[in-house]
Backbone as JSON Lines, residues from 0, in Angstrom:
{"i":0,"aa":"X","n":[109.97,109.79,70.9],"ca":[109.49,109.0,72.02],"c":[108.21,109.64,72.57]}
{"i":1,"aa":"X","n":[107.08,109.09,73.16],"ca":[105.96,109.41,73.22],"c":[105.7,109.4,74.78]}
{"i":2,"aa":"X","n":[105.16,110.51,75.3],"ca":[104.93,110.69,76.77],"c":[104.99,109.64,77.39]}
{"i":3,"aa":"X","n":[104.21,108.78,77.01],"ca":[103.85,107.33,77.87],"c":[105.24,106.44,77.84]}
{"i":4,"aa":"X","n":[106.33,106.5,76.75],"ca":[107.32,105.98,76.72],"c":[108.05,106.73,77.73]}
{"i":5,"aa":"X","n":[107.94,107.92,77.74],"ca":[109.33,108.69,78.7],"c":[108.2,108.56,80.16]}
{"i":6,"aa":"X","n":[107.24,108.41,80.77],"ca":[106.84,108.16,81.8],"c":[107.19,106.65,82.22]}
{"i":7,"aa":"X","n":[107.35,105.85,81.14],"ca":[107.58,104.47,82.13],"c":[109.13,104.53,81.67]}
{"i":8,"aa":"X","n":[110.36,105.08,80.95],"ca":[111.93,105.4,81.58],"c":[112.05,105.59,83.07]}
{"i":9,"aa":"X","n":[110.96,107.04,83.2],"ca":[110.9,107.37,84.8],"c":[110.45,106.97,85.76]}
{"i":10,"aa":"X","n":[109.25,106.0,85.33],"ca":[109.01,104.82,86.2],"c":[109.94,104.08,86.69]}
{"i":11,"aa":"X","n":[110.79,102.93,85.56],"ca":[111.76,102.22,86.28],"c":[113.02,102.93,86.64]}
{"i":12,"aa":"X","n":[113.87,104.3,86.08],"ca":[114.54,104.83,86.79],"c":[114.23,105.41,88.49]}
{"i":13,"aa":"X","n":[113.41,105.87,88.14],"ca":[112.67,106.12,89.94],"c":[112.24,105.32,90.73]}
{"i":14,"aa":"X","n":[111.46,104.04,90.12],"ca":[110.84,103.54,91.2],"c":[109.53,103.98,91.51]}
{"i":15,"aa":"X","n":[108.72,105.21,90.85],"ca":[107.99,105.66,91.35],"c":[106.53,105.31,90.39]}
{"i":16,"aa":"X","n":[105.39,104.09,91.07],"ca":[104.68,103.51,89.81],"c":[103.86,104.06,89.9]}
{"i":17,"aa":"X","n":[103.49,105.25,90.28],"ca":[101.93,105.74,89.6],"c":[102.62,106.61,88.88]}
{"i":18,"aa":"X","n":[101.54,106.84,87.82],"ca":[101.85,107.78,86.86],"c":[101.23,109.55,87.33]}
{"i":19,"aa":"X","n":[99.91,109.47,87.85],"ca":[100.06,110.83,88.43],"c":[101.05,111.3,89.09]}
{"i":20,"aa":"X","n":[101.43,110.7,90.32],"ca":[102.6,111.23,90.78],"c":[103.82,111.73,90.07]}
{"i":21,"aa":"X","n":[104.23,110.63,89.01],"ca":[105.08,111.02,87.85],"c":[105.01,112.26,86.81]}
{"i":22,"aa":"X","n":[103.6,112.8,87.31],"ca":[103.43,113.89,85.88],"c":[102.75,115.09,86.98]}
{"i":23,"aa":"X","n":[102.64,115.09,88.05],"ca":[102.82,115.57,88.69],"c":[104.27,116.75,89.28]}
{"i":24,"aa":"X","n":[105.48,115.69,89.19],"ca":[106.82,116.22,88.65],"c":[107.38,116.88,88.27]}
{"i":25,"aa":"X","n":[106.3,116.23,86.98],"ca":[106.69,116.39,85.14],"c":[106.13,118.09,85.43]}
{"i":26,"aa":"X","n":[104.57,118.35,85.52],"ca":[103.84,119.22,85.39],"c":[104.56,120.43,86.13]}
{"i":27,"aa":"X","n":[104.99,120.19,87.28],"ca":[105.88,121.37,88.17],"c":[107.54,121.64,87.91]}
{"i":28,"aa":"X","n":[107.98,120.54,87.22],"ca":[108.91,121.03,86.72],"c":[109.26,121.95,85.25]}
{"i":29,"aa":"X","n":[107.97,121.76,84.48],"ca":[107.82,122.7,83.68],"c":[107.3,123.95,84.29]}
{"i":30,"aa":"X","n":[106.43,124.38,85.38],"ca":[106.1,125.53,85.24],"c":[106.97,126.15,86.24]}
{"i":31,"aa":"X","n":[108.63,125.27,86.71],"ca":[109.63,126.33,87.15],"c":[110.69,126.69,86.16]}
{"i":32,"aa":"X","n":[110.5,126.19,84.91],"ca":[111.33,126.82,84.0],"c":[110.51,128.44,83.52]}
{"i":33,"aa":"X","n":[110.99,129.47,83.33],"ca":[110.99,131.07,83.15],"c":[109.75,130.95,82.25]}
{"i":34,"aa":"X","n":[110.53,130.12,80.74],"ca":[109.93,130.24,79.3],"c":[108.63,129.79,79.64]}
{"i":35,"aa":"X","n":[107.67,129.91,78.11],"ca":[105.81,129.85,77.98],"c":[106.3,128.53,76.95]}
{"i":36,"aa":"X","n":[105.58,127.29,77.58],"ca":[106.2,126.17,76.8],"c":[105.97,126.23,75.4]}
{"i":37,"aa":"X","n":[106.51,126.02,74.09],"ca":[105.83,125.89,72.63],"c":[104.71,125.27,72.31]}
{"i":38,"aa":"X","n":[104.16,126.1,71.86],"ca":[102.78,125.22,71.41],"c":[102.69,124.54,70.37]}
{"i":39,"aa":"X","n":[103.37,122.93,70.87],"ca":[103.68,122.03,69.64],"c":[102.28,121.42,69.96]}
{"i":40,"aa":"X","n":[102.11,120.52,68.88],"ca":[100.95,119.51,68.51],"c":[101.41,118.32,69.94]}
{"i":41,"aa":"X","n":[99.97,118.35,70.74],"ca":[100.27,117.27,71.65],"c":[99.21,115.73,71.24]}
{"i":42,"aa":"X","n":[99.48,114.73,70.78],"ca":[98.6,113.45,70.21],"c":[97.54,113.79,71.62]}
{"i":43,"aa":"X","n":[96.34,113.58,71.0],"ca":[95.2,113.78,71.72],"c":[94.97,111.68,72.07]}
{"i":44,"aa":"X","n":[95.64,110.78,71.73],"ca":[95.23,109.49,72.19],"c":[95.98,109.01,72.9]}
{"i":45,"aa":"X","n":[96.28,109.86,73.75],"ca":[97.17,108.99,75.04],"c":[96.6,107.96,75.66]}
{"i":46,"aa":"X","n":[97.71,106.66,75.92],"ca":[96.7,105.87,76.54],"c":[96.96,105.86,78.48]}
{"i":47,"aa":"X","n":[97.61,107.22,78.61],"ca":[97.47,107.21,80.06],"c":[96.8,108.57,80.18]}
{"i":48,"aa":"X","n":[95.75,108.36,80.36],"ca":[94.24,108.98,81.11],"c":[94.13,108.98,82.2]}
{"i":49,"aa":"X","n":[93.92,110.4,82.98],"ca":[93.22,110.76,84.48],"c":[92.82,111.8,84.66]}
{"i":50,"aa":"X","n":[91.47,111.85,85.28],"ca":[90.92,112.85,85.53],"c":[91.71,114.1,86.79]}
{"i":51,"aa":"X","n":[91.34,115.39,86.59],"ca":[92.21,116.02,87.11],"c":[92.49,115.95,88.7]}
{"i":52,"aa":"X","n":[91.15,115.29,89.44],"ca":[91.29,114.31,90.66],"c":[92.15,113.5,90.38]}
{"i":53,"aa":"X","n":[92.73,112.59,89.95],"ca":[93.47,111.63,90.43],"c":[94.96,112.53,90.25]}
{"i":54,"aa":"X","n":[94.88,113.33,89.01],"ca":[96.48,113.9,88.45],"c":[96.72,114.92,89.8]}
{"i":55,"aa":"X","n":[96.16,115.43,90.49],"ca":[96.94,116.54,91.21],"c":[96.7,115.83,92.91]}
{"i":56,"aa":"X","n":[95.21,114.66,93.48],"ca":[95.52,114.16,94.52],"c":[94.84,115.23,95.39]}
{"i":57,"aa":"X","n":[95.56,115.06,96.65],"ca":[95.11,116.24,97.81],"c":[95.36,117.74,97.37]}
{"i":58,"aa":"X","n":[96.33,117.64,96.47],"ca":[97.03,118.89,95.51],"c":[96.38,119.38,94.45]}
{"i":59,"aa":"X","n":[95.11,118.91,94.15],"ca":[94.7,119.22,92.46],"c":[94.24,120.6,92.71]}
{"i":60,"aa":"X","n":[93.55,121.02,93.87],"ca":[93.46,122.57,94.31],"c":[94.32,123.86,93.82]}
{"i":61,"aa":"X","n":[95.76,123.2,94.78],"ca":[97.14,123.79,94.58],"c":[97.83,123.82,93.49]}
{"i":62,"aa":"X","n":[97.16,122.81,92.42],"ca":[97.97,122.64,91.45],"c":[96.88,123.68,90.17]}
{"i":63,"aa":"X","n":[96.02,123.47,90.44],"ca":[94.97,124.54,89.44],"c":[95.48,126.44,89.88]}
{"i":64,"aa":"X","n":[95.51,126.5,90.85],"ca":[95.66,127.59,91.36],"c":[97.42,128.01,90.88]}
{"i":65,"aa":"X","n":[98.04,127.15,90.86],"ca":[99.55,127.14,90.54],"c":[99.6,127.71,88.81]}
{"i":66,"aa":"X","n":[98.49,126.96,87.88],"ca":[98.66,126.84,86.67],"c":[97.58,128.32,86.47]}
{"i":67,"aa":"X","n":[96.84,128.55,86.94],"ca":[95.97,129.7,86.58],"c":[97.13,130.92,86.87]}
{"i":68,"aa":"X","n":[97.85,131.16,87.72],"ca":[98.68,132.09,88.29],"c":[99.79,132.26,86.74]}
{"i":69,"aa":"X","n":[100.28,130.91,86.78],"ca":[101.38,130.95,85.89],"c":[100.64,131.68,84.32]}
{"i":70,"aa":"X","n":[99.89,131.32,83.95],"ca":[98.9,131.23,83.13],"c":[98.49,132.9,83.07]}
{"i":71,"aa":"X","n":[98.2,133.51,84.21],"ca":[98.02,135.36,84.43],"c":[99.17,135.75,84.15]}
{"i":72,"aa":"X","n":[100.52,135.53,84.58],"ca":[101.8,135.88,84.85],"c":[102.48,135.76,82.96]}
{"i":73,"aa":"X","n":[101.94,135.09,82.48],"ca":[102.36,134.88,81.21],"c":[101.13,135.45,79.87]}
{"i":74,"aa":"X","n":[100.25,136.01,80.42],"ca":[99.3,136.83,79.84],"c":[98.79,136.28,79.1]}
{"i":75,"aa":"X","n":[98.3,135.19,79.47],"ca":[97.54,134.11,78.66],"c":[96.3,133.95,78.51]}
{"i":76,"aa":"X","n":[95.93,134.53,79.92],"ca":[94.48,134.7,80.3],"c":[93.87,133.38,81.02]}
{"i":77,"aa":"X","n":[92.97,133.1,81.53],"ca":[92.9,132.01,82.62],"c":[91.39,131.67,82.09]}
{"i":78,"aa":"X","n":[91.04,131.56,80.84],"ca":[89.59,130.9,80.43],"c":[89.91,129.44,80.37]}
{"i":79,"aa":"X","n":[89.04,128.34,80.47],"ca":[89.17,127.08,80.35],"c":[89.63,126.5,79.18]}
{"i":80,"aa":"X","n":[89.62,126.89,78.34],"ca":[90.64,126.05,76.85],"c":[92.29,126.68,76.98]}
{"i":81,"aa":"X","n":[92.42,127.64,77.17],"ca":[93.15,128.39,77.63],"c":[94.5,127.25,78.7]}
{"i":82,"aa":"X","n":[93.5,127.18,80.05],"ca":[94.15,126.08,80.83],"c":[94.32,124.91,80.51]}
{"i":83,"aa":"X","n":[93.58,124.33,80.12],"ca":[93.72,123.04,79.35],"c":[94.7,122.62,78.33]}
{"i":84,"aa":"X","n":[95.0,123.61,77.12],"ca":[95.88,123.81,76.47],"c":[97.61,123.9,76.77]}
{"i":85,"aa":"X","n":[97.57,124.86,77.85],"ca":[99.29,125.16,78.69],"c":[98.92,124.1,79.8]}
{"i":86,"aa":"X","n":[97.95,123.51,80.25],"ca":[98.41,122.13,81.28],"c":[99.04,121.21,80.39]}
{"i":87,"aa":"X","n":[98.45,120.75,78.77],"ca":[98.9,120.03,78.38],"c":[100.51,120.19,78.36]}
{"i":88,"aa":"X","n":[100.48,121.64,77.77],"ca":[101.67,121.53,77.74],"c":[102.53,122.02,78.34]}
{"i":89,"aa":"X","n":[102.6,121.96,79.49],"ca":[103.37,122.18,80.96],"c":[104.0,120.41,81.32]}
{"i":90,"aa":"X","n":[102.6,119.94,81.15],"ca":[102.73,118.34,81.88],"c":[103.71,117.89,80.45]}
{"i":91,"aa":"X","n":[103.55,118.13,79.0],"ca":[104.46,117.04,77.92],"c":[105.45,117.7,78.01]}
{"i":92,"aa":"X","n":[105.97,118.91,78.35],"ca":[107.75,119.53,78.31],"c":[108.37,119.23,79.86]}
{"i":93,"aa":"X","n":[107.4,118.65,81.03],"ca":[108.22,118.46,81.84],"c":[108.7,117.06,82.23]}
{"i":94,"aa":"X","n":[107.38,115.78,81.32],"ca":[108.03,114.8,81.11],"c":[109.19,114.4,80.35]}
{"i":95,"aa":"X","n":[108.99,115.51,79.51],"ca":[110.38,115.31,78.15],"c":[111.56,116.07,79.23]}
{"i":96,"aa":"X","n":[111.5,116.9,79.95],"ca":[112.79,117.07,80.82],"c":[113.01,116.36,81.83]}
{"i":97,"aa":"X","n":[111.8,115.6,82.3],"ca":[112.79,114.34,83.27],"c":[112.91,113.35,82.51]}
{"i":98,"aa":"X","n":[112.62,113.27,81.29],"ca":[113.03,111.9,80.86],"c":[114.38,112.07,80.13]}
{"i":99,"aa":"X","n":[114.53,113.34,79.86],"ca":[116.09,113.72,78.68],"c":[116.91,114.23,79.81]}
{"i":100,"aa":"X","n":[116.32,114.22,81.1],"ca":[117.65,114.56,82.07],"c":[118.48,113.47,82.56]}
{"i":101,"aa":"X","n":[119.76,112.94,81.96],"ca":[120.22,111.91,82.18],"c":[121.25,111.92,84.0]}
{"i":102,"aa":"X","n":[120.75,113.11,84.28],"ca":[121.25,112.52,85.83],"c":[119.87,111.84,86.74]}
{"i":103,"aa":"X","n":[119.3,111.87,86.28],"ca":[117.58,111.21,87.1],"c":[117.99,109.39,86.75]}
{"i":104,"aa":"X","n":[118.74,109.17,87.81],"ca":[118.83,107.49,87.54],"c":[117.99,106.87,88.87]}
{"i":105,"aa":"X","n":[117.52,107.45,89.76],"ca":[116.54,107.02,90.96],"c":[115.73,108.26,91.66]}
{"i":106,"aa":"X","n":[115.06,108.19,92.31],"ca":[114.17,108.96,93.01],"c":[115.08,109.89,93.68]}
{"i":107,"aa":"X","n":[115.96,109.89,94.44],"ca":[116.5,110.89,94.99],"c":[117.41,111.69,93.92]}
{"i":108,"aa":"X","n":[117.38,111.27,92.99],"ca":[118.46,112.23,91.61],"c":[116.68,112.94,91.08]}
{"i":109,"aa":"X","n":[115.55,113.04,91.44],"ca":[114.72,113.57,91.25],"c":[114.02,114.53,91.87]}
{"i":110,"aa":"X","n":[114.43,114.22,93.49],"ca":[114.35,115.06,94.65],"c":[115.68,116.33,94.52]}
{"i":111,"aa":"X","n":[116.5,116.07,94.24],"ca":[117.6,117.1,94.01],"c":[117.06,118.08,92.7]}
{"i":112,"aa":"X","n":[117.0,117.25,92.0],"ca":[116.24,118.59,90.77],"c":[115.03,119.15,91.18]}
{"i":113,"aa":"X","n":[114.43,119.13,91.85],"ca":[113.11,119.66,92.13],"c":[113.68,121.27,93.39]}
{"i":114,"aa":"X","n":[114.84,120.39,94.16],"ca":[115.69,121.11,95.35],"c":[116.42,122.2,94.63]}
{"i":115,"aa":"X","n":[117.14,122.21,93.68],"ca":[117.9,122.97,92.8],"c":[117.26,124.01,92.22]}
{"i":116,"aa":"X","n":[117.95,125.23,92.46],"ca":[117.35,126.33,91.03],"c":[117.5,126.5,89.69]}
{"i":117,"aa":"X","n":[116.47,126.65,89.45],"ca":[116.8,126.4,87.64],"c":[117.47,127.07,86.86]}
């Protein structure tokens, strides 16, 4: 199943229709799991596109600063391909965990996982 498929599951399970907001989620719920996500092959032709203004909002600040940290903390080093690379794949392992988490049947079964420790 392909990002854009497991973003619109979580669309109509949530209720929630923008997709930044949705990968927004996605993106923070991967970087509260411990592990350094795998560096699988992510399809470079997604057809849901946004610039990093629209993906992080009043947050894209907080959210660069979030991923550079994680990014030091995991000795990755914080050069720009570098980030780009573990955003991708922060944002595709945390859509694949709200979309394979079968207790997420509405927005508030999404607010509780975010509430919960991992």
């Amino acid at each position: 199943m392909t990002a854009k498929d497991q973003l619109l599951k979580l669309k109509r399970s949530t209720k929630i229709d923008q997709w930044n907001i949705l990968c927004r989620w996605a993106f923070c719920r991967s970087l509260a799991e411990p592990t350094i996500p795998s560096p699988v092959p992510i399809p470079q032709d997604s057809n849901v596109e946004m610039t990093w203004r629209v993906f992080g909002g009043e947050m894209c600040d907080i959210l660069l600063l979030a991923l550079k940290q994680r990014c030091y903390n995991d000795n990755l080093g914080t050069e720009k391909e570098t980030l780009i690379t573990q955003f991708r794949l922060h944002l595709h392992r945390g859509i694949a965990y709200l979309a394979g988490d079968l207790n997420i049947k509405k927005i508030e079964d999404l607010i509780e996982v975010a509430t919960k420790k991992i």
